[in-house]
mmJSON file of the N, C-alpha and C atoms, coordinates in Angstrom:
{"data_MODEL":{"atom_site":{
"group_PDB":["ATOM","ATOM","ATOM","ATOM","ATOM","ATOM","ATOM","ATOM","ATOM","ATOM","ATOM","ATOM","ATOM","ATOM","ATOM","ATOM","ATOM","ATOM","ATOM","ATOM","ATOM","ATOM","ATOM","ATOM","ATOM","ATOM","ATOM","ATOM","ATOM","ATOM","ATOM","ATOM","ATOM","ATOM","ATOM","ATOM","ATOM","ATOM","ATOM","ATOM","ATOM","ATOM","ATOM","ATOM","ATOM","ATOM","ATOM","ATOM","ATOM","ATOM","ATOM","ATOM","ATOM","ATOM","ATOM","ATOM","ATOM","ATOM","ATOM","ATOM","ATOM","ATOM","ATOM","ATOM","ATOM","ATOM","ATOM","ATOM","ATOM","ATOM","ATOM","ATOM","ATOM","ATOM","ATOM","ATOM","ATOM","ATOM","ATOM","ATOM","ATOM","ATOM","ATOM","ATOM","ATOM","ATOM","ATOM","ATOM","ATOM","ATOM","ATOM","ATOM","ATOM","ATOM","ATOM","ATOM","ATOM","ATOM","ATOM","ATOM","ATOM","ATOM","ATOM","ATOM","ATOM","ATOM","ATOM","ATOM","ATOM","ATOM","ATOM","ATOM","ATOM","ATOM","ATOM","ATOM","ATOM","ATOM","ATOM","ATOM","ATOM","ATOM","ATOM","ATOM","ATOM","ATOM","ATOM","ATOM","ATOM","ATOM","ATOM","ATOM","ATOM","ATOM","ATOM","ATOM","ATOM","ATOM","ATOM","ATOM","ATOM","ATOM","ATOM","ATOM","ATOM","ATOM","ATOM","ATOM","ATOM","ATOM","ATOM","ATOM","ATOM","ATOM","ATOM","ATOM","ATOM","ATOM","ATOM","ATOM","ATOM","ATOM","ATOM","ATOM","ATOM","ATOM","ATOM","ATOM","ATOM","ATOM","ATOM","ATOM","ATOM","ATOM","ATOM","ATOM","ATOM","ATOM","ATOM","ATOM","ATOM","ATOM","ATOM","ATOM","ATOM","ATOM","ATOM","ATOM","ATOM","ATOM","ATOM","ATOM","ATOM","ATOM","ATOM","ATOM","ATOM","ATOM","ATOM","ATOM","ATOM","ATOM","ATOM","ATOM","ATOM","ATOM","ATOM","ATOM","ATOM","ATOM","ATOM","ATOM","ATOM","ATOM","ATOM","ATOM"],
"id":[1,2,3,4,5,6,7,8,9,10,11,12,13,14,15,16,17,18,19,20,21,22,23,24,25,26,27,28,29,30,31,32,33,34,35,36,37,38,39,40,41,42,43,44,45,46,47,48,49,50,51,52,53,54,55,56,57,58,59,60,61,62,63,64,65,66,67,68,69,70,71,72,73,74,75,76,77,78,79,80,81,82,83,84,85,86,87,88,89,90,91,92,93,94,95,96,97,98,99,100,101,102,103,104,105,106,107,108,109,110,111,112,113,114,115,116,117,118,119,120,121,122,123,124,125,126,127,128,129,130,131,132,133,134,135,136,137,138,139,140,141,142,143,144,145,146,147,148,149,150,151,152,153,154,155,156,157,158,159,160,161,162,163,164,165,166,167,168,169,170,171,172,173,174,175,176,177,178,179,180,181,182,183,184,185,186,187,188,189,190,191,192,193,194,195,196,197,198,199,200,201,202,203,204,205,206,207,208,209,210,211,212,213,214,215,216],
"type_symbol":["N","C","C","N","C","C","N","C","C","N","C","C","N","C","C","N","C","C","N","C","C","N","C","C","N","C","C","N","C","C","N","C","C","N","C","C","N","C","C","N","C","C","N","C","C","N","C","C","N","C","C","N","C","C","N","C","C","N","C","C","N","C","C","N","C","C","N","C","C","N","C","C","N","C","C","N","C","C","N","C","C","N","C","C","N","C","C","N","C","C","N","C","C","N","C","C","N","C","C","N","C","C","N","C","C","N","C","C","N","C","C","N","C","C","N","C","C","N","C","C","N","C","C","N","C","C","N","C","C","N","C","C","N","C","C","N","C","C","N","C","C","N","C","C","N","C","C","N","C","C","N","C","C","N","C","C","N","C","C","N","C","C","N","C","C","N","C","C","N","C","C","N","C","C","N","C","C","N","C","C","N","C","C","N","C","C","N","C","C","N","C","C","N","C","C","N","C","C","N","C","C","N","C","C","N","C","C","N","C","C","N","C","C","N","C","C"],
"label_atom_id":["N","CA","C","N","CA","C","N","CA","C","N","CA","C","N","CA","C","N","CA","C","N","CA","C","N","CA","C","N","CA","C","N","CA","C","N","CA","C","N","CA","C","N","CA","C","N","CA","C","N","CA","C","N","CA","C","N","CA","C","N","CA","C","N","CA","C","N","CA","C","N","CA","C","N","CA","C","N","CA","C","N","CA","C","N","CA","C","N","CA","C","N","CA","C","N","CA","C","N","CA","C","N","CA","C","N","CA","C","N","CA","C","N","CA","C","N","CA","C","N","CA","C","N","CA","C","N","CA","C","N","CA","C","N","CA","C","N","CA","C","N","CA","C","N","CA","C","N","CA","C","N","CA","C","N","CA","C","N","CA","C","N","CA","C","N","CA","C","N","CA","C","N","CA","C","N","CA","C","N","CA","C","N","CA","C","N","CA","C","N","CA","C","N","CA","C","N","CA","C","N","CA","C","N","CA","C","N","CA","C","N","CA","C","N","CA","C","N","CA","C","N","CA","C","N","CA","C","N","CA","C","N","CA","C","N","CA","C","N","CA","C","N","CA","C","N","CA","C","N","CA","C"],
"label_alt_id":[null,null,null,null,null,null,null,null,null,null,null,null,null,null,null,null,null,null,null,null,null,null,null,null,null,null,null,null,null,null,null,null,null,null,null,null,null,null,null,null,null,null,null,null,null,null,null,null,null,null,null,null,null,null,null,null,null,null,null,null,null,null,null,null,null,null,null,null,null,null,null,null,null,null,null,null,null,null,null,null,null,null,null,null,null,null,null,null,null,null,null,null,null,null,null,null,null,null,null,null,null,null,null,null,null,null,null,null,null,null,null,null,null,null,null,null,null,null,null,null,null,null,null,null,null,null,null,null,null,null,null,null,null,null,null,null,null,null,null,null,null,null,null,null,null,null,null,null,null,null,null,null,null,null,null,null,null,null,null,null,null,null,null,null,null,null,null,null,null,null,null,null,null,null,null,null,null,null,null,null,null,null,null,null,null,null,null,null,null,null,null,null,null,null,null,null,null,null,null,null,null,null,null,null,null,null,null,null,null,null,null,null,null,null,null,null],
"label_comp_id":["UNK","UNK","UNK","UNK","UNK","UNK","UNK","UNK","UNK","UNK","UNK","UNK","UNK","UNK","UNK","UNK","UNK","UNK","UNK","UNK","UNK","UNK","UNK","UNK","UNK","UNK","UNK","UNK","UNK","UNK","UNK","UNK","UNK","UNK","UNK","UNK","UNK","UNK","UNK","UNK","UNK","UNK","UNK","UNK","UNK","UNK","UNK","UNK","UNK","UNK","UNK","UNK","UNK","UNK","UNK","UNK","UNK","UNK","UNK","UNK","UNK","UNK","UNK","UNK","UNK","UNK","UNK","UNK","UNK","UNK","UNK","UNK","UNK","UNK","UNK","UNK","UNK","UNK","UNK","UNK","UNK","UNK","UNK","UNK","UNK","UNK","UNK","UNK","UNK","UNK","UNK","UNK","UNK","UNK","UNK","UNK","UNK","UNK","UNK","UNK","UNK","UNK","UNK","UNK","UNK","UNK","UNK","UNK","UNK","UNK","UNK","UNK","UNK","UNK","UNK","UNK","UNK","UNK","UNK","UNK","UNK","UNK","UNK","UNK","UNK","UNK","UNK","UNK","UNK","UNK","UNK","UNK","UNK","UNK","UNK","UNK","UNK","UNK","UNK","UNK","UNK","UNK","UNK","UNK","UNK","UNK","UNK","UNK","UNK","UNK","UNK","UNK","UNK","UNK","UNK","UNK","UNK","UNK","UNK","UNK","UNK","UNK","UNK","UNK","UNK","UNK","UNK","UNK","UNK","UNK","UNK","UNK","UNK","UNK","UNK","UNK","UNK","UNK","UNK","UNK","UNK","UNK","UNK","UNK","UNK","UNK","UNK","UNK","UNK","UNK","UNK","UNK","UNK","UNK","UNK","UNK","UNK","UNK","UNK","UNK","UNK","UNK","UNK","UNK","UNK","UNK","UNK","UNK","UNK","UNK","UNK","UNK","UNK","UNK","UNK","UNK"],
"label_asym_id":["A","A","A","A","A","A","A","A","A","A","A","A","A","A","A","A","A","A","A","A","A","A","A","A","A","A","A","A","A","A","A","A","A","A","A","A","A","A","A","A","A","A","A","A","A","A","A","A","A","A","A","A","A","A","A","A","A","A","A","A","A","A","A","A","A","A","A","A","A","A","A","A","A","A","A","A","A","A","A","A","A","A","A","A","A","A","A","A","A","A","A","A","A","A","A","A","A","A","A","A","A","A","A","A","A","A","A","A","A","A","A","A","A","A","A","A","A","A","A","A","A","A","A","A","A","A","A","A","A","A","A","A","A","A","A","A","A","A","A","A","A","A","A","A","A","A","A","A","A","A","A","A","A","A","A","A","A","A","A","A","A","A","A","A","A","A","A","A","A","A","A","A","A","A","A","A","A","A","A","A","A","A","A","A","A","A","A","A","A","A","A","A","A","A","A","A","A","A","A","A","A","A","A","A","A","A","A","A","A","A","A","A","A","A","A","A"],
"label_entity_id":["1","1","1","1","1","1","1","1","1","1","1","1","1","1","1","1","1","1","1","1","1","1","1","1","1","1","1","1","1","1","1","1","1","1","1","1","1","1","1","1","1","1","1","1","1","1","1","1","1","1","1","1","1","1","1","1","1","1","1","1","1","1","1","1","1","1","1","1","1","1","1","1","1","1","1","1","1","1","1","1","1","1","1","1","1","1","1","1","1","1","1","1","1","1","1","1","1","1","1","1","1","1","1","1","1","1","1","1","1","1","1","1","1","1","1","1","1","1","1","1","1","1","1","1","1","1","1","1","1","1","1","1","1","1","1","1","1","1","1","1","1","1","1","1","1","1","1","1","1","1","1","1","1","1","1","1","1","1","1","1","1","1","1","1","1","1","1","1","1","1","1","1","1","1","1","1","1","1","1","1","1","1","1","1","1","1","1","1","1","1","1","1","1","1","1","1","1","1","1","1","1","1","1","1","1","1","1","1","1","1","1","1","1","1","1","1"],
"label_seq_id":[1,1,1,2,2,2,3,3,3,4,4,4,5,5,5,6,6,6,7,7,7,8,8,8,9,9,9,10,10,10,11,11,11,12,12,12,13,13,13,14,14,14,15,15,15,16,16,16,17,17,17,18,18,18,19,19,19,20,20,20,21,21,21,22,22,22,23,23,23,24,24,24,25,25,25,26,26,26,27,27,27,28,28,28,29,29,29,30,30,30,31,31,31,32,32,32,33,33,33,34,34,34,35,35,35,36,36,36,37,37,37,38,38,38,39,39,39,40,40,40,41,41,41,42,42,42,43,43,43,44,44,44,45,45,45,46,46,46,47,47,47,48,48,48,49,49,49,50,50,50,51,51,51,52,52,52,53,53,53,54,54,54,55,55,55,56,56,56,57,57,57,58,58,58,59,59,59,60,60,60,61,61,61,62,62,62,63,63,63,64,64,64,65,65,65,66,66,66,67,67,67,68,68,68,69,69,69,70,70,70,71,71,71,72,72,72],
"pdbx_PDB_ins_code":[null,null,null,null,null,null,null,null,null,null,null,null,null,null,null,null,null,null,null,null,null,null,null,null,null,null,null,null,null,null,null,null,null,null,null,null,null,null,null,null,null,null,null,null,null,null,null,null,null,null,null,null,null,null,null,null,null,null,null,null,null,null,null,null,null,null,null,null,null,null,null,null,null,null,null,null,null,null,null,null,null,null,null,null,null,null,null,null,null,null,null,null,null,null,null,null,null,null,null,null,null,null,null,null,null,null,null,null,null,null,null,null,null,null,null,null,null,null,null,null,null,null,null,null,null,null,null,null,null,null,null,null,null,null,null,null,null,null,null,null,null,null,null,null,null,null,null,null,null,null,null,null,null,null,null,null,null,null,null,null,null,null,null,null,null,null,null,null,null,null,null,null,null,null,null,null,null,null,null,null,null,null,null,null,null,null,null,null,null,null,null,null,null,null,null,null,null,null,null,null,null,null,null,null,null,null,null,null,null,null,null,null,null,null,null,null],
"Cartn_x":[0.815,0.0,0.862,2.044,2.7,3.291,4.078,3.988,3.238,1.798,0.379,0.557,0.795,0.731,1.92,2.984,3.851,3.605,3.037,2.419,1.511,0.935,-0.18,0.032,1.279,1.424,2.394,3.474,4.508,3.713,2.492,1.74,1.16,0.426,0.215,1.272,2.283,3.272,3.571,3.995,4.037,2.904,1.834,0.448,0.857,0.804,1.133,2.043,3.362,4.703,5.587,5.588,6.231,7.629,7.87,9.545,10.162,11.356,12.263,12.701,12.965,13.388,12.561,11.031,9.957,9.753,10.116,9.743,11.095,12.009,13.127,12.821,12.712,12.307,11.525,10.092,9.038,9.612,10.469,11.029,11.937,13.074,14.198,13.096,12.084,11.46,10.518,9.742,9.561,10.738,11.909,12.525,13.652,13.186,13.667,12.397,11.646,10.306,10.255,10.595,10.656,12.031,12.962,14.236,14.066,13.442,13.055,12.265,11.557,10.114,10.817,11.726,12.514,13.178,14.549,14.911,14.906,13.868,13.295,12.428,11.926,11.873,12.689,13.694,15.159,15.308,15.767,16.506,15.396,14.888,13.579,14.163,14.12,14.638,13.125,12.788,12.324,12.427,11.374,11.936,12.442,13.319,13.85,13.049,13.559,12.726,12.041,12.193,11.49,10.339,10.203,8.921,7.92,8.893,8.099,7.487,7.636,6.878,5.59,5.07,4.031,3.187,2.689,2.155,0.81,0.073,-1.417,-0.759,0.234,0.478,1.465,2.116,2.657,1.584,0.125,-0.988,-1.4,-1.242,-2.001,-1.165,0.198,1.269,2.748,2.27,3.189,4.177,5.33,6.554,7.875,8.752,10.111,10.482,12.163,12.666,13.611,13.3,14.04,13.326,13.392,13.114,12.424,12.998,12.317,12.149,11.487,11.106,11.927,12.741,13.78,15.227,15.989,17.523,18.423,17.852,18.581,18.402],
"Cartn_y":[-1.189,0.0,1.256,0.902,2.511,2.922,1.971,2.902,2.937,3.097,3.349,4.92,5.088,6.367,7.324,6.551,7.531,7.908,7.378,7.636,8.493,8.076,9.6,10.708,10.345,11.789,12.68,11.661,12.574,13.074,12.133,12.595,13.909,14.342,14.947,16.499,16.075,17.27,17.343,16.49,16.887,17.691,17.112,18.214,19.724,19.841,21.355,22.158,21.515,22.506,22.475,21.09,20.743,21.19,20.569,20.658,19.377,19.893,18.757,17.826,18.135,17.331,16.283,16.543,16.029,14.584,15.346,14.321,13.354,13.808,12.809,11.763,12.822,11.208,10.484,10.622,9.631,9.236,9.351,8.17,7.865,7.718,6.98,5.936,6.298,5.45,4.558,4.709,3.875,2.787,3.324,2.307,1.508,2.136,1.412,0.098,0.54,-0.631,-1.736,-1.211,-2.186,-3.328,-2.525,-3.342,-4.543,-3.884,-5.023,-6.104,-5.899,-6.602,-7.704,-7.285,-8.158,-8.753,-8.254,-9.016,-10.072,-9.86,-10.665,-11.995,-11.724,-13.032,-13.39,-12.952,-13.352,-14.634,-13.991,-14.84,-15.57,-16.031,-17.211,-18.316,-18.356,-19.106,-19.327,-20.821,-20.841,-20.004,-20.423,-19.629,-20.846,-20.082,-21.127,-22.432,-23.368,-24.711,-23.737,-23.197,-22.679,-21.984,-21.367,-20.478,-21.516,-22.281,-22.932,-24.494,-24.628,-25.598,-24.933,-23.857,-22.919,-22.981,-24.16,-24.327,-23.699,-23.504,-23.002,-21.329,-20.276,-19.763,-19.475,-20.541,-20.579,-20.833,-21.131,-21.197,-19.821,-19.315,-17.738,-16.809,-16.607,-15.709,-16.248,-16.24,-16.949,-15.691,-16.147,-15.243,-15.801,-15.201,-16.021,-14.944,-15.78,-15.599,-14.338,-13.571,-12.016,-11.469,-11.207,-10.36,-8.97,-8.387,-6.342,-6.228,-5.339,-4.555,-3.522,-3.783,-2.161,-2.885,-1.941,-2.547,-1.608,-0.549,0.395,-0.403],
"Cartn_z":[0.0,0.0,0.0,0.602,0.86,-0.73,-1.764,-3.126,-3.834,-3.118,-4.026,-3.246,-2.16,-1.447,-2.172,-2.305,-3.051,-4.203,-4.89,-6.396,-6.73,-5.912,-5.797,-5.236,-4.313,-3.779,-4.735,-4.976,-5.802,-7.201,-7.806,-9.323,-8.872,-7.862,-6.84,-7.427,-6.327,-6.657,-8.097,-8.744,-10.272,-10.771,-10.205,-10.878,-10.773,-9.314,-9.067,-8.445,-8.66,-8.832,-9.881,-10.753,-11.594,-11.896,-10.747,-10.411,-10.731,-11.656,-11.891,-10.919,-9.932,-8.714,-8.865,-8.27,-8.124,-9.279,-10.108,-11.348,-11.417,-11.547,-11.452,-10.344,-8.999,-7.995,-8.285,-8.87,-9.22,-10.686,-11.31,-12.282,-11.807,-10.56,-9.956,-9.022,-8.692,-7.926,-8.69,-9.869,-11.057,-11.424,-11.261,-12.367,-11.283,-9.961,-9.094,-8.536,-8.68,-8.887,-9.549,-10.89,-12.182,-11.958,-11.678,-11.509,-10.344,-9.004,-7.919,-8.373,-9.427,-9.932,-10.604,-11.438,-12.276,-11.772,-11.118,-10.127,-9.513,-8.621,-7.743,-8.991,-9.86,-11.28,-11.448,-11.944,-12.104,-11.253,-10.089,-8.617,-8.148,-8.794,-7.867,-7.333,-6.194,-5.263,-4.101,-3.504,-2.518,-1.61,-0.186,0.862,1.538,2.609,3.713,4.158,4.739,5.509,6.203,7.343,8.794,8.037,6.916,6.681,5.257,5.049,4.075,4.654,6.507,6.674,6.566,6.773,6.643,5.113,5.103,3.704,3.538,4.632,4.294,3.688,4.266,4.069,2.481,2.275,0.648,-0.254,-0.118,-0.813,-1.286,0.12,-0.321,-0.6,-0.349,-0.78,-1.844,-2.886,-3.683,-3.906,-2.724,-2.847,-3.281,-3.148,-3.245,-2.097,-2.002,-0.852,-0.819,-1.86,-1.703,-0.572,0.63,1.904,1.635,0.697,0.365,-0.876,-0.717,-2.099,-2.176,-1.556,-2.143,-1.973,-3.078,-3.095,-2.395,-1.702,-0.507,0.677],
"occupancy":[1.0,1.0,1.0,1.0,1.0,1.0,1.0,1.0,1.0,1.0,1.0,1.0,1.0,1.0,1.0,1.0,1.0,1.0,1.0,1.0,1.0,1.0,1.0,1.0,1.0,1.0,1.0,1.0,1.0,1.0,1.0,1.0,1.0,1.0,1.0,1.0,1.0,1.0,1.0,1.0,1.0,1.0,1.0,1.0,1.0,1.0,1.0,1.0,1.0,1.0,1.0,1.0,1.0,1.0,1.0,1.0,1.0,1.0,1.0,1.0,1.0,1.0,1.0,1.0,1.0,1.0,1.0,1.0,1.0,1.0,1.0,1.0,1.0,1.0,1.0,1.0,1.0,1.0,1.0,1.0,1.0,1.0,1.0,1.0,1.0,1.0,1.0,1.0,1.0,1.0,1.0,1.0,1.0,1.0,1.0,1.0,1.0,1.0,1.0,1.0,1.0,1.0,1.0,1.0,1.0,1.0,1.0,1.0,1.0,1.0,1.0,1.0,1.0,1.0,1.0,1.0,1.0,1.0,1.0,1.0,1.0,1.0,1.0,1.0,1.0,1.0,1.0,1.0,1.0,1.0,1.0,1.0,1.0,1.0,1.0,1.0,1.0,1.0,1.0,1.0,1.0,1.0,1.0,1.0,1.0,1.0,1.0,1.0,1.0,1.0,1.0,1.0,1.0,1.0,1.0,1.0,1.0,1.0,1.0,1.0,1.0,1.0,1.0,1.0,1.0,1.0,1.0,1.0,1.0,1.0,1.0,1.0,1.0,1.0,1.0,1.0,1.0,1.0,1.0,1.0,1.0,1.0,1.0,1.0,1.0,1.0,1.0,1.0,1.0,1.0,1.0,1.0,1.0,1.0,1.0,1.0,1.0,1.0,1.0,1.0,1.0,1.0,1.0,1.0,1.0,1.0,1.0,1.0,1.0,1.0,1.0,1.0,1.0,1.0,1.0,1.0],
"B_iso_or_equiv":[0.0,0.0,0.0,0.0,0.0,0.0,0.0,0.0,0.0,0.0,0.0,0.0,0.0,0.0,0.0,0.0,0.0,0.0,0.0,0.0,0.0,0.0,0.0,0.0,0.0,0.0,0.0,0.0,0.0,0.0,0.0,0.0,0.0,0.0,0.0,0.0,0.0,0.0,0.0,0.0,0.0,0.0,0.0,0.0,0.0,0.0,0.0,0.0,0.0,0.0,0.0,0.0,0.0,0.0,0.0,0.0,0.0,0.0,0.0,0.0,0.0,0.0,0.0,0.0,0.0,0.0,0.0,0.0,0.0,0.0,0.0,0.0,0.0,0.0,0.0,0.0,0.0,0.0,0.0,0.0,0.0,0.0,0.0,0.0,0.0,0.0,0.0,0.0,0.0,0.0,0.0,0.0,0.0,0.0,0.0,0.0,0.0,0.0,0.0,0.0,0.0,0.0,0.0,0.0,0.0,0.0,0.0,0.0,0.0,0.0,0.0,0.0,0.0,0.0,0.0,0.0,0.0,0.0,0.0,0.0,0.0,0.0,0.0,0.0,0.0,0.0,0.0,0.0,0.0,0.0,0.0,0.0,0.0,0.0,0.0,0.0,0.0,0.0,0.0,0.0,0.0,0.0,0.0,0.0,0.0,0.0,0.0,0.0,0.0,0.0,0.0,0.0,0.0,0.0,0.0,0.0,0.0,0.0,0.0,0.0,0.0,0.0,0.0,0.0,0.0,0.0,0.0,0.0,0.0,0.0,0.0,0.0,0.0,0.0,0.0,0.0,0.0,0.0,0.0,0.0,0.0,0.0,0.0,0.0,0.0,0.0,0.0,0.0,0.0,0.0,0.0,0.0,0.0,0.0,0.0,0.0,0.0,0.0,0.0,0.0,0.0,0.0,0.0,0.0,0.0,0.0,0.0,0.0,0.0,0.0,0.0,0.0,0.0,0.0,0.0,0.0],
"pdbx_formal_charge":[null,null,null,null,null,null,null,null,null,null,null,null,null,null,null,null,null,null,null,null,null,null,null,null,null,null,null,null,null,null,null,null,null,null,null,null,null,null,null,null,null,null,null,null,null,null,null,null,null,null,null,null,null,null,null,null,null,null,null,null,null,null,null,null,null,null,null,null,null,null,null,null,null,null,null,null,null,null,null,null,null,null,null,null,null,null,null,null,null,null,null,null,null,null,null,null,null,null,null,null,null,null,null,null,null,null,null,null,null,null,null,null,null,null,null,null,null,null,null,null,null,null,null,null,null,null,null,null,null,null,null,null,null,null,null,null,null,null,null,null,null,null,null,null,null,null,null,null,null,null,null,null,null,null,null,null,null,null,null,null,null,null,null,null,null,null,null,null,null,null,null,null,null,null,null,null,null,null,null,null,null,null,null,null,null,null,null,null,null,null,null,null,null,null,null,null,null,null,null,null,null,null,null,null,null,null,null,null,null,null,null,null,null,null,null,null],
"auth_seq_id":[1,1,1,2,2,2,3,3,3,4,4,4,5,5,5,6,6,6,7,7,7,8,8,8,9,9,9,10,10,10,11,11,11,12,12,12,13,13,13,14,14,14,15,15,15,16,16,16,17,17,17,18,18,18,19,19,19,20,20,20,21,21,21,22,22,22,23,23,23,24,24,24,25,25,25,26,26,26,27,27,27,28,28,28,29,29,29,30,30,30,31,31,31,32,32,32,33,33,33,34,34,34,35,35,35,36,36,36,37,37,37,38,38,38,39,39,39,40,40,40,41,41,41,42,42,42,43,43,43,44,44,44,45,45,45,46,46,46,47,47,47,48,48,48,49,49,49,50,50,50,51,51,51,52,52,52,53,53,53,54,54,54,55,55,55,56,56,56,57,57,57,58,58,58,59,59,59,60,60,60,61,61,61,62,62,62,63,63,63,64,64,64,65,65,65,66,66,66,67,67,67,68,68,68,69,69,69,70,70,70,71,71,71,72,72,72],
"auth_comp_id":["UNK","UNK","UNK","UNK","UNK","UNK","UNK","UNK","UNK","UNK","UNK","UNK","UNK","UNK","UNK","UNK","UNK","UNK","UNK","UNK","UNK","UNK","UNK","UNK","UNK","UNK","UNK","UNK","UNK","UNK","UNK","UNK","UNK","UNK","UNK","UNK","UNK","UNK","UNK","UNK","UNK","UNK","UNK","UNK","UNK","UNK","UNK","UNK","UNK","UNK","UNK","UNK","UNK","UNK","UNK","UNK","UNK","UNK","UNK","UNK","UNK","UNK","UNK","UNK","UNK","UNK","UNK","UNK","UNK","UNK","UNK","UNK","UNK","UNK","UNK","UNK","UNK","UNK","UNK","UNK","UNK","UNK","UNK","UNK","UNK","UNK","UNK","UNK","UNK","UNK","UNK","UNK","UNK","UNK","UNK","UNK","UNK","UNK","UNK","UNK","UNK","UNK","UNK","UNK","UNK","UNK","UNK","UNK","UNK","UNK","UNK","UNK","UNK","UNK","UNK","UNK","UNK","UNK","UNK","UNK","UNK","UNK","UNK","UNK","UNK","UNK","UNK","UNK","UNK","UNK","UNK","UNK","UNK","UNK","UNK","UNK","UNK","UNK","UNK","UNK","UNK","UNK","UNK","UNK","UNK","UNK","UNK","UNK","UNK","UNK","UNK","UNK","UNK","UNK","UNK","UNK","UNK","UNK","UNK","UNK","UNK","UNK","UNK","UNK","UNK","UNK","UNK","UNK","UNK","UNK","UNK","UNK","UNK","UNK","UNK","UNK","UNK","UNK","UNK","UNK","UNK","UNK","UNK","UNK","UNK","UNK","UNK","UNK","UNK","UNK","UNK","UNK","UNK","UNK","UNK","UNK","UNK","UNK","UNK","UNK","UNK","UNK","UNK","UNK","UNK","UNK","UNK","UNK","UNK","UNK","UNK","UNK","UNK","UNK","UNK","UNK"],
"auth_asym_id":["A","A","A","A","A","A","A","A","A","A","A","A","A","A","A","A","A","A","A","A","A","A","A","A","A","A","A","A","A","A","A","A","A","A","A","A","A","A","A","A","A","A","A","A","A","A","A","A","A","A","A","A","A","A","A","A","A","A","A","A","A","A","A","A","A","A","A","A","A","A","A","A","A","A","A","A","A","A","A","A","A","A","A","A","A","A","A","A","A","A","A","A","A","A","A","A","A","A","A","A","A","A","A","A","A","A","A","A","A","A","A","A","A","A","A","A","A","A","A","A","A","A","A","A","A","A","A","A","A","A","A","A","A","A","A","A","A","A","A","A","A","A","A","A","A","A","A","A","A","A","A","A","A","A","A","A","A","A","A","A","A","A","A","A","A","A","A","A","A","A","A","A","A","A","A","A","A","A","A","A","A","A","A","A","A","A","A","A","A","A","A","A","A","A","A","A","A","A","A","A","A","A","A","A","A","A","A","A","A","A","A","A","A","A","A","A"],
"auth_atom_id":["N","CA","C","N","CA","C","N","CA","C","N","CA","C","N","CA","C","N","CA","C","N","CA","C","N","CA","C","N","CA","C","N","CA","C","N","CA","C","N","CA","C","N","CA","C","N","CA","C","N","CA","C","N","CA","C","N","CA","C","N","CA","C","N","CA","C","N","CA","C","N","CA","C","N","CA","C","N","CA","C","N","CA","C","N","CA","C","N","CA","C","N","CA","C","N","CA","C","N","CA","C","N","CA","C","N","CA","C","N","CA","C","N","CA","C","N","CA","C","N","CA","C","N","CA","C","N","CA","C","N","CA","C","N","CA","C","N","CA","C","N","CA","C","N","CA","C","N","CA","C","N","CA","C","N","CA","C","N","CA","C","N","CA","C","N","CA","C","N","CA","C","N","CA","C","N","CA","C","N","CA","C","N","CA","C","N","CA","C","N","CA","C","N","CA","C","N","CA","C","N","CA","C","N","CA","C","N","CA","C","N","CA","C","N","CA","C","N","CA","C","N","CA","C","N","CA","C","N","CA","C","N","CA","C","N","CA","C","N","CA","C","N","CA","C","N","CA","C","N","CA","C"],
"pdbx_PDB_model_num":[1,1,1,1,1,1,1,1,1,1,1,1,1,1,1,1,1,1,1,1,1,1,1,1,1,1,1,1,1,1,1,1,1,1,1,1,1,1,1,1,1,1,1,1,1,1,1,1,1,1,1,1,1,1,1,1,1,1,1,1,1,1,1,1,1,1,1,1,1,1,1,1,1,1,1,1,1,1,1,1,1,1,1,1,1,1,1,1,1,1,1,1,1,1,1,1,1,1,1,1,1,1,1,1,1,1,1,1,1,1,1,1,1,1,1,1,1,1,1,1,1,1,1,1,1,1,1,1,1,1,1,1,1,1,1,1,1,1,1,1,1,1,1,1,1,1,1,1,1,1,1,1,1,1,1,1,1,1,1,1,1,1,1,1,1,1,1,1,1,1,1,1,1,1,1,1,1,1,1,1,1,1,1,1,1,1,1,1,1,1,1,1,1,1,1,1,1,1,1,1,1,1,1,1,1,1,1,1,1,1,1,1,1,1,1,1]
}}}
C-alpha cells in the first residue's frame, strides 16, 4: 500500500509545482520498482525450511525468498 501512497502523492506534486526534482524522484522510484520486480523473477529461489513448513500460508502468498522490495 505505501507505493500506491507515493504515487499519488509525488503525481500529486508533479500536478502542481512541476519541479524537476519532483519528477526525477518519481522516475528513480519507477525504475527502481521495475528493476526489484525483475529481479526478484530473475533470482527465484524458494523460501527457507522454517517459513516454508508454513504451507497453508505458501498457498495464499506466492513469494520467493528475496526479503524487500527495495535494493537500498
Amino acid at each position: 500500500m505505501l507505493p500506491f501512497i507515493y504515487i499519488v502523492s509525488l503525481c500529486t506534486l508533479i500536478v502542481f509545482r512541476r519541479d524537476i526534482q519532483t519528477i526525477m524522484y518519481f522516475g528513480g522510484f519507477c525504475v527502481s520498482e521495475v528493476c526489484n520486480y525483475s529481479l526478484k523473477r530473475f533470482f527465484k529461489q524458494v523460501r527457507p525450511e522454517r517459513i516454508a513448513r508454513l504451507d497453508h500460508f505458501q498457498n495464499i502468498f506466492k513469494t520467493f525468498s528475496l526479503r524487500s522490495d527495495r535494493l537500498i
